[in-house]
C-alpha positions as CSV (number, residue, x, y, z in Angstrom):
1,X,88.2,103.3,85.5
2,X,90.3,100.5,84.3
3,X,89.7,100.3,80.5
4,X,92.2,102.3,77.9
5,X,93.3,105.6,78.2
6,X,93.5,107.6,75.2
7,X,97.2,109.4,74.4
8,X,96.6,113.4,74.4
9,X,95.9,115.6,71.5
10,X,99.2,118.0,72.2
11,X,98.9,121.1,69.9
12,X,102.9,122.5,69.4
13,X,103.4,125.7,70.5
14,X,104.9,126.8,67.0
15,X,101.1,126.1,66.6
16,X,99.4,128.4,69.1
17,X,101.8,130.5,70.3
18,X,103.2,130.8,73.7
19,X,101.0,134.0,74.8
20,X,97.8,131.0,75.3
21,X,100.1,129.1,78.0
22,X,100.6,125.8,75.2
23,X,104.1,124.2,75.3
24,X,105.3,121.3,73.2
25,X,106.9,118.1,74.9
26,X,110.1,119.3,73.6
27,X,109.6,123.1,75.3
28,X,111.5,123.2,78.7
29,X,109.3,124.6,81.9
30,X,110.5,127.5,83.9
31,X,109.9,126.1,87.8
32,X,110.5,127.8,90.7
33,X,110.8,125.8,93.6
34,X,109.8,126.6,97.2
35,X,110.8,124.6,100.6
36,X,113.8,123.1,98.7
37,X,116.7,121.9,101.6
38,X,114.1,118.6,102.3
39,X,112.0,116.7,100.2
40,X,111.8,119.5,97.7
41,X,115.5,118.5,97.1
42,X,114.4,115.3,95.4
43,X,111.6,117.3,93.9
44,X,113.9,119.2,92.1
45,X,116.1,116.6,91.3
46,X,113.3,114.5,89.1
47,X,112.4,118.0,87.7
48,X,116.1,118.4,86.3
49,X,114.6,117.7,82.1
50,X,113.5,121.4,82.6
51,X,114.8,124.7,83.6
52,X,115.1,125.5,87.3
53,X,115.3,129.2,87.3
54,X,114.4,130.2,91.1
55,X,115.0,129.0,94.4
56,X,113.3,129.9,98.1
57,X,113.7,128.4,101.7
58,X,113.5,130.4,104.4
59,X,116.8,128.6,105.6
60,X,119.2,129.1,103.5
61,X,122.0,126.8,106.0
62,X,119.7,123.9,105.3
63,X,119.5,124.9,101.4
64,X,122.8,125.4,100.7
65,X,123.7,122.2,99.2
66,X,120.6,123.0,96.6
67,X,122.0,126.6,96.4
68,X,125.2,124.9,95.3
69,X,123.5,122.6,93.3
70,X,121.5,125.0,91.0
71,X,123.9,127.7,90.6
72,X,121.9,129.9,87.6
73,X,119.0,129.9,90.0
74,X,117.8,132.6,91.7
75,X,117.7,132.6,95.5
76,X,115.0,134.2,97.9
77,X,113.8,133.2,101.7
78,X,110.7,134.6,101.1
79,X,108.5,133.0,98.5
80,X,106.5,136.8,98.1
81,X,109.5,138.3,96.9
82,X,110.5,135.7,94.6
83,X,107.0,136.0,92.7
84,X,107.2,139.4,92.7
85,X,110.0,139.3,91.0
86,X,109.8,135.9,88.9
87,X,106.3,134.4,88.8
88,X,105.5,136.2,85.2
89,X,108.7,133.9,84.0
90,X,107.5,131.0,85.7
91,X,105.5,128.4,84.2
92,X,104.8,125.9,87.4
93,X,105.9,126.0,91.2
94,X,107.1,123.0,93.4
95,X,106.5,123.5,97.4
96,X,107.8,121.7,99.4
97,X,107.6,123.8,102.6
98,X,106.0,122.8,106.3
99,X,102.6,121.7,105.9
100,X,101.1,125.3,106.9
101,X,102.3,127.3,104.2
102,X,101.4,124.9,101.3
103,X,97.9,126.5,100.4
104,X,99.0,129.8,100.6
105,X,102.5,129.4,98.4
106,X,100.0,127.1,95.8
107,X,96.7,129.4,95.7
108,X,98.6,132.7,95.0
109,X,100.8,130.6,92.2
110,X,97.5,129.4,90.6
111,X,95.5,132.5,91.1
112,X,97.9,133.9,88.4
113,X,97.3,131.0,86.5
114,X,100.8,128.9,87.1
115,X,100.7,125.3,87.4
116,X,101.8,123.3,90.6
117,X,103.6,120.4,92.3
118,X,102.5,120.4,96.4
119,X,104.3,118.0,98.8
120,X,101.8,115.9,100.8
121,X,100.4,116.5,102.5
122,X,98.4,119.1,100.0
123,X,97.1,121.4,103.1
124,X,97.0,121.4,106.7
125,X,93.3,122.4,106.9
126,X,90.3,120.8,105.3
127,X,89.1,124.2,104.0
128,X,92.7,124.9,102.1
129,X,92.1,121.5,100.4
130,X,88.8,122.2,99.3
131,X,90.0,125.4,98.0
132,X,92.8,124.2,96.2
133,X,90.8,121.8,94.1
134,X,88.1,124.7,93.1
135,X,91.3,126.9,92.3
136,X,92.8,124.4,90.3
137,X,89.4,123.7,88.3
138,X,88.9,127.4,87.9
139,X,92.8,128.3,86.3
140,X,93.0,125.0,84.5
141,X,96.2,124.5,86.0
142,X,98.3,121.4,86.3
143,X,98.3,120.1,89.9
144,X,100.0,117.1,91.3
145,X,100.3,116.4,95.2
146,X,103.7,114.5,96.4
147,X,102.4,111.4,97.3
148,X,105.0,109.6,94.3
149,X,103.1,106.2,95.3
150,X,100.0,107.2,92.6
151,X,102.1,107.0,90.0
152,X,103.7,103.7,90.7
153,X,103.1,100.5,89.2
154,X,102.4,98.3,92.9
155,X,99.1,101.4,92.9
156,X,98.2,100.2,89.6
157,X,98.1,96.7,90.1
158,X,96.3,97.2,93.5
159,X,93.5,99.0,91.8
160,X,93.0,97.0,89.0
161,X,92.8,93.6,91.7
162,X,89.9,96.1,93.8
163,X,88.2,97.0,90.3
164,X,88.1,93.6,89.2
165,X,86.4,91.6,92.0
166,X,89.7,90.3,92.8
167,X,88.9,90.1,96.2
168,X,85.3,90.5,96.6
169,X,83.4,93.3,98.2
170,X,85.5,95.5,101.8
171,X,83.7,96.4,104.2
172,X,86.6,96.9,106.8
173,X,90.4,98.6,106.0
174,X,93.4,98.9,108.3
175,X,96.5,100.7,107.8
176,X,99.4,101.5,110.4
177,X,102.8,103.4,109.8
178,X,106.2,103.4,111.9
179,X,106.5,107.2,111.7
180,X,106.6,109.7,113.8
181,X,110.5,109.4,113.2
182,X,110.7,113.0,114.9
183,X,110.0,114.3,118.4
184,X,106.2,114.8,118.8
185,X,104.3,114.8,122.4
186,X,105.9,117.8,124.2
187,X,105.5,120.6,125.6
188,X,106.3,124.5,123.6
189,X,110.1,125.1,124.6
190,X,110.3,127.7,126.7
191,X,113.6,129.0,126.7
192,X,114.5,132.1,124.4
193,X,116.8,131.6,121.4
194,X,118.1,133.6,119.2
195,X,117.0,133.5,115.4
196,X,119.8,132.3,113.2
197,X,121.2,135.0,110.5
198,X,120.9,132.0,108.0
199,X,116.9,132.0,108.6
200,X,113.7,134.3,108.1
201,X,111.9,133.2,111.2
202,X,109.0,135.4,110.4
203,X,109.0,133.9,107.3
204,X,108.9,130.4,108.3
205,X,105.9,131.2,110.8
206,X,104.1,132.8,107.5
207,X,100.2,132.7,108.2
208,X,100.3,130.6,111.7
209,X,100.4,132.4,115.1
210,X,103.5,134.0,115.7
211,X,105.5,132.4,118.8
212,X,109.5,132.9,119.0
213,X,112.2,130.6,117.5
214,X,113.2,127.8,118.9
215,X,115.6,124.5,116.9
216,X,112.4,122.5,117.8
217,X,110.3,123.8,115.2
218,X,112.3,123.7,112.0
219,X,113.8,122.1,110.0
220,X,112.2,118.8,109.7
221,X,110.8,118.6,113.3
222,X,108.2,121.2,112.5
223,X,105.9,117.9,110.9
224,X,105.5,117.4,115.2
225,X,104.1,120.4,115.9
226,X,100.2,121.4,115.2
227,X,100.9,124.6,114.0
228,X,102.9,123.8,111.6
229,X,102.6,120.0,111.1
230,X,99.6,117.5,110.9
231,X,102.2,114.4,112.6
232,X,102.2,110.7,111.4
233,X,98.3,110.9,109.7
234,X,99.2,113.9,107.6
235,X,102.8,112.8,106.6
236,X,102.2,109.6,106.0
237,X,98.0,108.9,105.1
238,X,98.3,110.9,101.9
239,X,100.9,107.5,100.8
240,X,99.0,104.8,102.6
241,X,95.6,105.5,102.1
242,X,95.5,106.5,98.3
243,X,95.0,103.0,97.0
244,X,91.8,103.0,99.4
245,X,90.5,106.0,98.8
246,X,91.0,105.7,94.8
247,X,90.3,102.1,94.7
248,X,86.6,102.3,97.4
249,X,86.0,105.6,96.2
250,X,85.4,105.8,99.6
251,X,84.3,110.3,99.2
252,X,83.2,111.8,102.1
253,X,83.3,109.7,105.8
254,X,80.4,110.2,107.7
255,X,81.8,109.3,111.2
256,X,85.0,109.9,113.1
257,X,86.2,109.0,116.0
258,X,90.1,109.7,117.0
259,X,92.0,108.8,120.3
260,X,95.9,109.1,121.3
261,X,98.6,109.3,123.8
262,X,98.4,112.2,125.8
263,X,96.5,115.6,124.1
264,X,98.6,117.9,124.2
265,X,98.6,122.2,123.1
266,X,101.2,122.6,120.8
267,X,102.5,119.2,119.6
268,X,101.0,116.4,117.4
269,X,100.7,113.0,120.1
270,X,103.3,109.9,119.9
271,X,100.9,107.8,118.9
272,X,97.4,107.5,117.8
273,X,94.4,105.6,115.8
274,X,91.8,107.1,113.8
275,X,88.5,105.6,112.5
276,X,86.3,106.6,109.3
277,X,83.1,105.0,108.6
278,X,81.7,105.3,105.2
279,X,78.5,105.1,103.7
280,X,77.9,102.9,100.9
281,X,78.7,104.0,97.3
282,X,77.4,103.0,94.1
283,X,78.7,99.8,92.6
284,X,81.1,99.7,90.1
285,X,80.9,97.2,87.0
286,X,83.1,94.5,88.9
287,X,82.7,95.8,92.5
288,X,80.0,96.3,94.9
289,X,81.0,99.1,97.5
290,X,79.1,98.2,100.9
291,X,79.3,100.8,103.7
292,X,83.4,100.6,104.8
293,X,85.0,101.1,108.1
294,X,88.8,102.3,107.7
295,X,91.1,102.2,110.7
296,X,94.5,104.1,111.5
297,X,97.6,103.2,113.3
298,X,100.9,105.2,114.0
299,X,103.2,105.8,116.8
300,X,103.6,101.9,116.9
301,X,100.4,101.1,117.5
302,X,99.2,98.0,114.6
303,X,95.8,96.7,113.8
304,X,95.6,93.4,115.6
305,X,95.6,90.6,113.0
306,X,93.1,87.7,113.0
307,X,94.0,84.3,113.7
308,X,93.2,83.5,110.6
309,X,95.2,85.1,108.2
310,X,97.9,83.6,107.5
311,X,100.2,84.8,105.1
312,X,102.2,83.1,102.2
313,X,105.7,81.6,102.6
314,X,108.1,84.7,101.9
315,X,105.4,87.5,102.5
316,X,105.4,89.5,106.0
317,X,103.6,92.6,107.4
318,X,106.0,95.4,105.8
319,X,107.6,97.1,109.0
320,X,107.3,100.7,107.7
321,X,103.5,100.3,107.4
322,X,100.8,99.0,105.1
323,X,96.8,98.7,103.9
324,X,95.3,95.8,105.0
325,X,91.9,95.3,102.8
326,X,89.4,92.6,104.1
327,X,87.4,91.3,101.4
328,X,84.8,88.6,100.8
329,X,87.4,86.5,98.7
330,X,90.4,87.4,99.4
331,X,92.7,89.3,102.1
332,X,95.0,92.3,99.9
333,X,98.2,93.5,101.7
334,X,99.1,96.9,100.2
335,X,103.0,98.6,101.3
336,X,103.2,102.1,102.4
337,X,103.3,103.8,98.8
338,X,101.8,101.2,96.9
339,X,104.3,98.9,96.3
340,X,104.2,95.3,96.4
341,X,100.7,94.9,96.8
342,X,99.8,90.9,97.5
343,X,97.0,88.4,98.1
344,X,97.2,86.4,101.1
345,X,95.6,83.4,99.5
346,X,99.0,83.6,97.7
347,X,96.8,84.2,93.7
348,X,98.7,86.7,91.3
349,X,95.6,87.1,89.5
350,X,96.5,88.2,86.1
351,X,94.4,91.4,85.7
352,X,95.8,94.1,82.2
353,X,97.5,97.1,83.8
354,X,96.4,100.6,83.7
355,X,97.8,102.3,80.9
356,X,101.0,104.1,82.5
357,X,101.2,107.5,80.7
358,X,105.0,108.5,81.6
359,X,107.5,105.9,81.8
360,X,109.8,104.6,85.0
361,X,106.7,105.6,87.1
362,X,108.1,109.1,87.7
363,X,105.6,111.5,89.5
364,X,107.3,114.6,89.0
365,X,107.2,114.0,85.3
366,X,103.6,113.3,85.1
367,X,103.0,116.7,86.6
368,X,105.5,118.3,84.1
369,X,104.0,116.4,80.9
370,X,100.5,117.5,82.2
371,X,101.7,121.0,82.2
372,X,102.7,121.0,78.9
373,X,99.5,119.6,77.6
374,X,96.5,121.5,76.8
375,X,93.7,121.9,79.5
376,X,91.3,120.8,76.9
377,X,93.5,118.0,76.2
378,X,95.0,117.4,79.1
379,X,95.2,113.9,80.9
380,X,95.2,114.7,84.8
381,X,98.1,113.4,86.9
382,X,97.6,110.3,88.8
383,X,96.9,112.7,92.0
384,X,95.6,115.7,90.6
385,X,94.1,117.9,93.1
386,X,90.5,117.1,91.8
387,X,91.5,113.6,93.5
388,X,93.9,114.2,95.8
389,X,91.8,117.5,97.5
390,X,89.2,114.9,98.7
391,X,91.4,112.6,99.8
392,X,93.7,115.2,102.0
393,X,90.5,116.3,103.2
394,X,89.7,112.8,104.9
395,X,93.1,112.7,106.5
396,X,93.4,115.8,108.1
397,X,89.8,115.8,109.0
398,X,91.2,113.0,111.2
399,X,93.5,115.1,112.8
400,X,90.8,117.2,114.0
401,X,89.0,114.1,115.6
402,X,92.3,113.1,117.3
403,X,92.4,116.9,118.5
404,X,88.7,116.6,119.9
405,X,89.0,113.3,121.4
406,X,87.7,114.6,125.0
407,X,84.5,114.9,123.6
408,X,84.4,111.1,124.0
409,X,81.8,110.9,121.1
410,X,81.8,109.5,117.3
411,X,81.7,112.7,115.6
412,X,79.0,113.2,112.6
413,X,81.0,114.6,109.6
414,X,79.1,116.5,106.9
415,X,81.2,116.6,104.6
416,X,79.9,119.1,101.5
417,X,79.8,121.7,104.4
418,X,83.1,120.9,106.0
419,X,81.8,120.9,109.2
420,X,80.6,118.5,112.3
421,X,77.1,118.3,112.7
422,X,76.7,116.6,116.6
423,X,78.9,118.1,119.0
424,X,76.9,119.6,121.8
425,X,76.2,123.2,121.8
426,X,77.7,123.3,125.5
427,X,80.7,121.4,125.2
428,X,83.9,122.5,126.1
429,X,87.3,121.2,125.1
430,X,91.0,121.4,126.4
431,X,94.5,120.0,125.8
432,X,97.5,119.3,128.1
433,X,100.2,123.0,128.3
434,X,102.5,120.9,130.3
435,X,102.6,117.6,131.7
436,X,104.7,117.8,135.5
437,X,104.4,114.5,136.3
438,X,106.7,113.5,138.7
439,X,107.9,110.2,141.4
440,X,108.6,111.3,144.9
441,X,109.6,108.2,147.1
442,X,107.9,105.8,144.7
443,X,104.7,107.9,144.3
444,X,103.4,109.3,141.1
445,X,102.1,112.7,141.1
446,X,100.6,114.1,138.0
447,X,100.3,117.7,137.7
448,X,99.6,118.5,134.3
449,X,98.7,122.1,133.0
450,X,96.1,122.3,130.8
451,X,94.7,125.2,129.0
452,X,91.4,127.1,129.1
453,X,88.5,125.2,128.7
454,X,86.7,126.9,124.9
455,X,83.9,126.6,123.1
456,X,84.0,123.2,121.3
457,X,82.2,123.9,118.1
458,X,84.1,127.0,117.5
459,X,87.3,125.2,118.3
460,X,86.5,122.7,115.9
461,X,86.1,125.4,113.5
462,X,89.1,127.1,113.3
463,X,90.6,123.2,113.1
464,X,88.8,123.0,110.0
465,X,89.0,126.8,108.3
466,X,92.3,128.4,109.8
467,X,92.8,132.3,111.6
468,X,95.5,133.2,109.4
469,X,98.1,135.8,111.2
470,X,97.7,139.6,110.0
471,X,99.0,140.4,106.5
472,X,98.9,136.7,104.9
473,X,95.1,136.0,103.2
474,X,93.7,133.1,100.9
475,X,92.1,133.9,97.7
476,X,88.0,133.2,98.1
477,X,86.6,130.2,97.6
478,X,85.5,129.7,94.0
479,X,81.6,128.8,93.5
């Protein structure tokens, strides 16, 4: 995995002609972009070498200032209209929309055989990542999921330390973050608003269950909500975990087991830790891979440190969050998108880097350089969906432990089949509507609403494959 990577065979499209989908480095990409008044703004802005010719949010108060900014561009609120209308033209698509409506925007974009940038993380489901990878292998498309971290050189170093025995073997991995930095732990609002003329609710809702508009759910906040969000694990794993998944090829877990704050309905909790145990792998040429625990942290919640490590004079614990690997030699501190990575024996091993294929680590110009490659040529981008599919799968798998936490069991997870293999056929599960609690002359009373008691393998289910809403459909799942 670390040795030389061999520059790309690119076949000018003077060559080929552009009816076989082959550009030249120096050919200009039509993109479309979808979810643009958030991160896809910065999205767009590190796609500006090529030609931005559509734009869609289904808010267009929150987009204007990327209206504004790509004036030539044309502008939906509804990404089916803008494909109608522009996906012939089109040679890749960036979403950037709330977690639930990334599969759907990305599968029917590479079902007609367009390339694709997806914001982490890649799906909100376990079966939409699965699916995007098979898609992706099937079309030959360019993918690249938004976790910018792969593509930096702090990732690089990190791996090459792990691939080179640096610090010995890891059987045990922590990681913690400081988000959620938006409301999460509520109950639904209530109250009725009315829709803004500025937004396509329905829209926005796309294939979830429809419920009515409120200013909780969008913009930003939505990342809080389950319907619509996966919380801290979904937004931020996909960053901190990548070196650890890449670097243990850690695959499939075989256990979870997830706890929180209080469960609730609707929204993701405040805080909560998640733990994967993996089975051994095969060894690599410099690195043994013994079975792994990985732990994580969020909501403020940290992996309590041992006595012994003490780190070197200038280094700290990165307050945003990091990926603390234990190994046999050594103790490797990892920031939240790779960077900085460091020994706590205070080493800099000297270890060649990975060859970096497009220069100032830019992410959103791997994907484009891959799209203008040749499939049979092609080098894949540092988190291609062939990698990153897998690795979303193990995050928001995690989510779905959190969400069956009652159970109060380690939760067997098989993982070719998508689907948990030990939770009794007679166990029910529920979650907290509303929480009343309330002090009346010093005495607590808790009166919490919780829903219907369901069946918990079919619960766990739908977590894992989603009900889409009448009208919106995924492509089938390639053999």
């Amino acid at each position: 995995m670390a040795g030389m990577i061999i520059a790309p065979s690119i076949v000018p499209s003077s060559v080929l002609g552009k009816t076989y989908g082959h550009k030249s480095p120096s050919d200009k990409m039509n993109i479309l972009g979808v979810g643009i008044g958030g991160r896809g703004a910065a999205d767009l802005s590190a796609m500006e070498t090529e030609n931005i010719i559509g734009l869609c949010d289904v808010d267009w108060k929150y987009a204007k200032h990327i209206f504004d900014k790509y004036p030539k561009a044309k502008r939906f609120n509804d990404y089916r209209k803008m494909y109608d209308e522009m996906l012939k033209s089109a040679d890749g698509v960036m979403v950037a929309t709330a977690d639930h409506t990334h599969a759907i925007i990305a599968a029917d974009a590479m079902t007609a055989g367009k390339n694709v940038y997806v914001e982490k993380p890649m799906t909100l489901y376990v079966y939409e990542s699965r699916l995007l990878a098979k898609l992706a292998k099937k079309y030959k498309v360019a993918t690249q999921m938004g976790n910018q971290g792969a593509s930096g050189t702090g990732t690089r170093q990190a791996l090459n330390w792990l691939w080179n025995g640096e610090i010995g073997e890891v059987t045990k991995v922590e990681a913690y973050t400081n988000r959620p930095i938006w409301p999460q732990g509520m109950a639904a609002p209530k109250e009725k608003v009315a829709v803004p003329s500025t937004l396509n609710w329905d829209a926005f809702i796309g294939p979830a269950k429809f419920r009515d508009y409120n200013p909780a759910y969008t913009p930003w906040n939505f990342r809080g909500w389950w319907d619509f969000g996966s919380g801290a694990l979904g937004d931020m794993a996909n960053h901190i975990l990548q070196v650890a998944f890449k670097g243990l090829n850690l695959g499939y877990p075989t256990q979870v087991l997830g706890s929180s704050t209080m469960l609730m309905s609707d929204a993701c909790p405040t805080a909560q830790k998640v733990t994967y145990r993996f089975a051994a792998r095969p060894n690599m040429p410099k690195l043994a891979l013994p079975a792994c625990e990985l732990t994580w942290y969020d909501g403020g919640l940290k992996p309590d440190i041992p006595v012994n490590l003490h780190l070197p004079e200038g280094q700290h614990l990165p307050e945003d969050g990091a990926c603390i690997f234990y190994g046999t030699k050594d103790t490797m501190i990892v920031g939240s998108w790779g960077q900085n990575p460091f020994l706590v024996s205070g080493r800099k091993p000297h270890v060649p880097e990975l060859c970096r294929i497009v220069k100032n680590d830019n992410h959103q110009q791997d994907w484009i350089r891959a799209c203008k490659e040749s499939p049979e040529n092609r080098i894949e981008t540092a988190s291609c969906f062939a990698e990153a599919g897998p690795l979303n799968e193990m995050v928001v798998m995690g989510v779905v432990a959190t969400r069956l936490q009652d159970l109060g069991q380690w939760l067997d997870w098989d993982g070719e089949n998508m689907k948990f293999t030990n939770i009794p056929a007679s166990a029910k599960i529920r979650s907290v509507v509303e929480d009343k609690f309330k002090i009346t002359d010093g005495n607590p009373t808790f009166d919490r609403v919780y829903s219907d008691p369901v069946d918990a393998n079919e619960y766990a289910a739908k977590l894992i494959k989603p009900v889409y809403r009448q009208g919106w459909k995924l492509p089938d799942m390639p053999a």
